[in-house]
N, C-alpha and C positions, 0 to 999 in steps of 0.2 A: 233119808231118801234123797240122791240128786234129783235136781231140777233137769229136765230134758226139754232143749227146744225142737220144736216139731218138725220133721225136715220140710223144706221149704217152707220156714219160716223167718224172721228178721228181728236181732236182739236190740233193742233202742234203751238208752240211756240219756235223761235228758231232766234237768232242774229237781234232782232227788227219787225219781221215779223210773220203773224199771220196765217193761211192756215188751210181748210178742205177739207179734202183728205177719201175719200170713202175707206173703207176696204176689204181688197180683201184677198184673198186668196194668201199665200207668202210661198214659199220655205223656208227650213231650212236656206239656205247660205244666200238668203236677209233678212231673220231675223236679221242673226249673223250681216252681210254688216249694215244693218240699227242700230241697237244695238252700234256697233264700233263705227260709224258717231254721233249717236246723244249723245256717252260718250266722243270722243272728241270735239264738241260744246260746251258741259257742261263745260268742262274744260278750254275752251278759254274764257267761258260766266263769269265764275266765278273769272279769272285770271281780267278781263277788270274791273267787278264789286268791285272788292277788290283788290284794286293795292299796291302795297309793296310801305311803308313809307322806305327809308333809313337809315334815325335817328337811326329810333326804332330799324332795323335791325343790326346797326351798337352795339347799346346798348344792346340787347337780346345775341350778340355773344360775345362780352365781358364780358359779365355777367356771360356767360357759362364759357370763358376761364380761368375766377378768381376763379372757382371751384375747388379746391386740385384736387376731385379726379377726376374730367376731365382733369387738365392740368398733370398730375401724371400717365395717360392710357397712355401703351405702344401707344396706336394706332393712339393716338394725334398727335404726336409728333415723328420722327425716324433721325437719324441720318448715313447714310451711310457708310462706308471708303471707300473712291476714293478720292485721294489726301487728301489734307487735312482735308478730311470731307466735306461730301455735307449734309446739314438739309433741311426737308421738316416737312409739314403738311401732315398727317396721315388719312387715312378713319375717323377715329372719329371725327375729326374737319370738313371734307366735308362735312358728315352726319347732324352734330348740324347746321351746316352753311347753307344747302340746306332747312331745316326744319324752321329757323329762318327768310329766305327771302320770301318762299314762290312761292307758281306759279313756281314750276320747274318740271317738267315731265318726271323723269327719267324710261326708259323702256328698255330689254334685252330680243331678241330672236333668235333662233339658224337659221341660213341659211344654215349650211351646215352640214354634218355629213357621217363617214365613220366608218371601222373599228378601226382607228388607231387616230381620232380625230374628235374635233368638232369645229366648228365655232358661236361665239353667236355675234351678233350684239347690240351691247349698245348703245343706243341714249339717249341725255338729251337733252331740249326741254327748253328755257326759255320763257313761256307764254304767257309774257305780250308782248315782243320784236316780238316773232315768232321764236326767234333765236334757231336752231339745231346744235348740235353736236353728228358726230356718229363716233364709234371705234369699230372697230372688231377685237374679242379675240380669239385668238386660243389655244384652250386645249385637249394636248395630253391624250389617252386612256392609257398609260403606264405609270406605275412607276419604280423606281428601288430597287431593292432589295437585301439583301447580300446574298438572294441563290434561286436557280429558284422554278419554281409552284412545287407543290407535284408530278407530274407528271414527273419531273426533264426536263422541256420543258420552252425554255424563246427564247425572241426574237432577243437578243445582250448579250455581252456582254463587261465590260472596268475596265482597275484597276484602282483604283480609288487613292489620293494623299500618302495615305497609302501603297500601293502595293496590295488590296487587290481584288481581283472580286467583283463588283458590276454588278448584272443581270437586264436587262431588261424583265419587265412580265407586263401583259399585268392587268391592275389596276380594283378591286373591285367598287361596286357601292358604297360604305361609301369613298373611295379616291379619285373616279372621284367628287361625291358633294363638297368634301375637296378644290380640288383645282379647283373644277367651281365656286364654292364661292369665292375661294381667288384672282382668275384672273377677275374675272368680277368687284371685290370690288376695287380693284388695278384698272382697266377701270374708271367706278364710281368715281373713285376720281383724275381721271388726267384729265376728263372732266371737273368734280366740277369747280377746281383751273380753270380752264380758263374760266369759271362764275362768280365766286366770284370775286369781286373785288381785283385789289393788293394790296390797303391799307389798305383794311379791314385785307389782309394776312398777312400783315407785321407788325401790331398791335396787331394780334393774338398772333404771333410768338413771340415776345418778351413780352405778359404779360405771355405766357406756361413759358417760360424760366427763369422770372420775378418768378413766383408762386413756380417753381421747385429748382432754385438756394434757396429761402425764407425756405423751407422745408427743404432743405438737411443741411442748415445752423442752423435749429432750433436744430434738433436734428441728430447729423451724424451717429452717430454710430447706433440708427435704422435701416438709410437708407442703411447703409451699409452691415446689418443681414438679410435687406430687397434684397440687390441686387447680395446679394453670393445667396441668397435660389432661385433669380427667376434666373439668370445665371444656376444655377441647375440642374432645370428643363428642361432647353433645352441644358442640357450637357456640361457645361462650365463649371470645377472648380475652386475655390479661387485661386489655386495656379496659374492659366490660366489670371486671371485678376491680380495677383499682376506683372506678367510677360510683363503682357501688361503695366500696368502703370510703372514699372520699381521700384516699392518700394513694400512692404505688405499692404494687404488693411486697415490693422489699419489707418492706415497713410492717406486715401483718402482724399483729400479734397472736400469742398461742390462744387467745379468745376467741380471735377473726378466725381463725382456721378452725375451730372447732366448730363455729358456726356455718364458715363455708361448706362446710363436709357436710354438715347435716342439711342443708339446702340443696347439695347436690343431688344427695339422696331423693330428696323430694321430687327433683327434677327427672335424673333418671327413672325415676318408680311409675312416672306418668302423673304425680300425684300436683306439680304444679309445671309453671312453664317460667323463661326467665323475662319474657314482657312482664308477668303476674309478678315474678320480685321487686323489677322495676319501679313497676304501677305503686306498688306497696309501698317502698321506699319512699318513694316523691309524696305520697298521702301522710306517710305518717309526717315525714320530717316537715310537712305543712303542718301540722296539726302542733308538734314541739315549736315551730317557732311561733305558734297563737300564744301557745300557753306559755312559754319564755317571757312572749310582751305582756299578756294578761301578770303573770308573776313579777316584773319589774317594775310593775306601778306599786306605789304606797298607798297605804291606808288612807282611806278620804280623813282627816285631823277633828279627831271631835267635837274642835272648842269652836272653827269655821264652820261644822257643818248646826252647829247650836244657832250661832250667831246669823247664817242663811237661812232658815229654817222660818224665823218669822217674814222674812221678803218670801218664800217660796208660796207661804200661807197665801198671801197676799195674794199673790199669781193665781193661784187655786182658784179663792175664793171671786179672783177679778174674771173668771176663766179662760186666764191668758196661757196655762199650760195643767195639764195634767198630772196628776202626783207621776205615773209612768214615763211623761219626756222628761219630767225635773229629775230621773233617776237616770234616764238616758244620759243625759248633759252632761249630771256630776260624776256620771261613773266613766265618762273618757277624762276625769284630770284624777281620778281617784277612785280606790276600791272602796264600793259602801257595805260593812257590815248587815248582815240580815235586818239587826235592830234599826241600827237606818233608815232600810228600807222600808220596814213596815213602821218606821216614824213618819214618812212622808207619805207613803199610802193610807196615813192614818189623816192626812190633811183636807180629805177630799168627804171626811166623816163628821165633822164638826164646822163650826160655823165660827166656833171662839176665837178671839187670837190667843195666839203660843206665848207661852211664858219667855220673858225677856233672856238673854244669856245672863244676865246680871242673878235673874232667880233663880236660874240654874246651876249654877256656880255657888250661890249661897244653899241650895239644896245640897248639893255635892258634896260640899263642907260640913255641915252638919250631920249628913248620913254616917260620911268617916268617922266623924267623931264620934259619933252614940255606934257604931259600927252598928248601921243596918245595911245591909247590901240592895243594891239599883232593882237585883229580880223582888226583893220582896216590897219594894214601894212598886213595883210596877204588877206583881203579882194582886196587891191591894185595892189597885185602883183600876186594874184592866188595860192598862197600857202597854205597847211594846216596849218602853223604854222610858228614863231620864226625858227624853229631847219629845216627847209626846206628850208633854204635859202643857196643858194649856195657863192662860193666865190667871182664870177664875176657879184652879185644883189650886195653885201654890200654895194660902192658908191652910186647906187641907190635908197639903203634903205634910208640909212644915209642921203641923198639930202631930200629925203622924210619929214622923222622927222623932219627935220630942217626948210624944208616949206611947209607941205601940201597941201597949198590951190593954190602953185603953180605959184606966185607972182613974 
């Protein structure tokens, strides 16, 4: 016997089950309520029926990254300055990446909204899992500007690295979309990344880099008429980047250029500024020439620092200096090994005097010989070291080296 649906009735098919349901008469808001519900069903119905292969996904994304002009978008690829450069993947690569897997449900709506700001909430949704992630963005009504409204009315003001007034006014609707687009995309893509797989990211990132080095390599001096003109564009002259790389950009090499692009990026995306590369620059290359001089000093000489060791005693004990300035002093004519160290902060613990260079030298000799090593005479007696032995341990020692195992 057929099934008859009842006239004015409605046939629903939804997650394996089958229902007739009388038609009634509905409100606009249970429209909209029922409408919502049965498009995200669809969406769950669809993600279960057609489930992401990884292979393929894995293959479709790299396929994209071995694209010139994919791996060559600023938006791919950006490179920060903070310290030494921090690198990421870029909205562009989210995007291909989100589109490639499949079944991911990205959505952005505002919760909150005032005179002076807005709040959008961005969820992404991976389908097949259930798995949500939500971030909410907050985007200011204001921009800044170098001089107030026509009205000569603004709501702050600050000088800016220049010295110069920068206003706050209260932002146009083409600058609020400017940067609801660009903060929500920035959202969008720090959820992406923690979807995406890390090996898939980490694969990506080195064929962009792979694809970009191969390009700047082919032909440089393109790339290089290519990255004075987009530097340009957002205010950066040649003379700004020969400054940065410390030579003229004839000279760039296909490294420079790979790096430049990926800073550009950064810059264009909103994500830094070129003060901020600058600032960076000067921080770090201070910091290489510390450690340059800290690394071109020699080892403090072990056999002077034995033979000082009993005049340092002296000091201690006279309390003319403290084990910490005598480490101050010898550490600008020389690097003191940790053991060192805590040989002279061991002089501030005892009261003895320190065993002669002469007994430690005959110590030294001896250990070689019976081949006991320095940690295990100092393992035995609780010392830091050799050069923390005092005068009244030497027979001790000596007895030691001679028979260890105490026979």
């Amino acid at each position: 016997m057929n099934d008859i649906t009842p006239t004015g009735g409605a046939l629903t098919q939804a997650f394996g089950s089958t229902t007739v349901a009388a038609m009634a008469v509905e409100s606009a808001s249970s429209a909209v309520a029922a409408q919502a519900k049965a498009t995200v069903e669809a969406r769950y119905i669809m993600a279960l029926r057609n489930p992401r292969n990884w292979d393929q996904v894995r293959q479709d994304i790299m396929r994209e990254c071995k694209r010139p002009s994919f791996a060559n978008n600023k938006s791919a690829f950006y490179r920060k300055p903070i310290g030494a450069g921090v690198e990421g993947l870029g909205i562009r690569f989210v995007e291909v990446a989100l589109r490639c897997m499949r079944n991911i449900l990205v959505e952005s709506s505002i919760v909150f909204e005032d005179e002076m700001k807005e709040i959008h909430r961005v969820t992404m949704t991976e389908l097949e899992s259930n798995l949500t992630y939500p971030l909410d963005v907050r985007v200011s009504r204001t921009v800044e500007r170098s001089k107030p409204e026509d009205d000569g009315s603004y709501i702050s003001a600050r000088k800016n690295s220049y010295g110069k007034l920068v206003y706050t006014v209260r932002g146009t609707d083409d600058d609020l979309l400017n940067k609801r687009g660009a903060l929500i995309s920035k959202a969008i893509r720090t959820l992406g990344l923690r979807i995406i797989p890390g090996d898939i990211q980490d694969e990506a990132e080195e064929i962009i880099k792979e694809v970009r080095m191969n390009d700047a390599a082919a032909d440089p001096d393109k790339n290089r008429k290519i990255l004075a003109d987009l530097f340009a564009e957002i205010g950066v002259k040649a003379s700004q980047l020969s400054e940065y790389l410390g030579h003229d950009l004839s000279v760039c090499s296909p490294k420079e250029i790979v790096e430049l692009k990926a800073i550009h990026g950064a810059i264009a995306n909103g994500e830094s500024t070129w003060l901020e590369v600058m600032d960076n620059k000067a921080q770090t290359g201070e910091t290489k020439k510390t450690e340059a001089k800290t690394d071109s000093k020699q080892a403090y000489p072990q056999d002077k620092f034995e033979q000082n060791l009993p005049t340092w005693k002296k000091h201690v004990d006279a309390g003319k200096q403290t084990p910490e300035q005598i480490i101050a002093t010898v550490s600008s004519k020389g690097v003191l090994s940790d053991t060192q160290k805590a040989a002279i902060r061991a002089l501030a613990q005892s009261g003895e005097p320190m065993a002669s260079p002469e007994a430690l030298e005959t110590i030294r000799n001896l250990a070689e010989e019976m081949t006991i090593g320095e940690a295990d005479i100092a393992k035995k007696f609780g010392i830091a070291g050799l050069s923390a032995i005092t005068a009244a341990m030497v027979p001790a020692v000596l007895a030691f080296i001679d028979n260890p195992m105490g026979e």
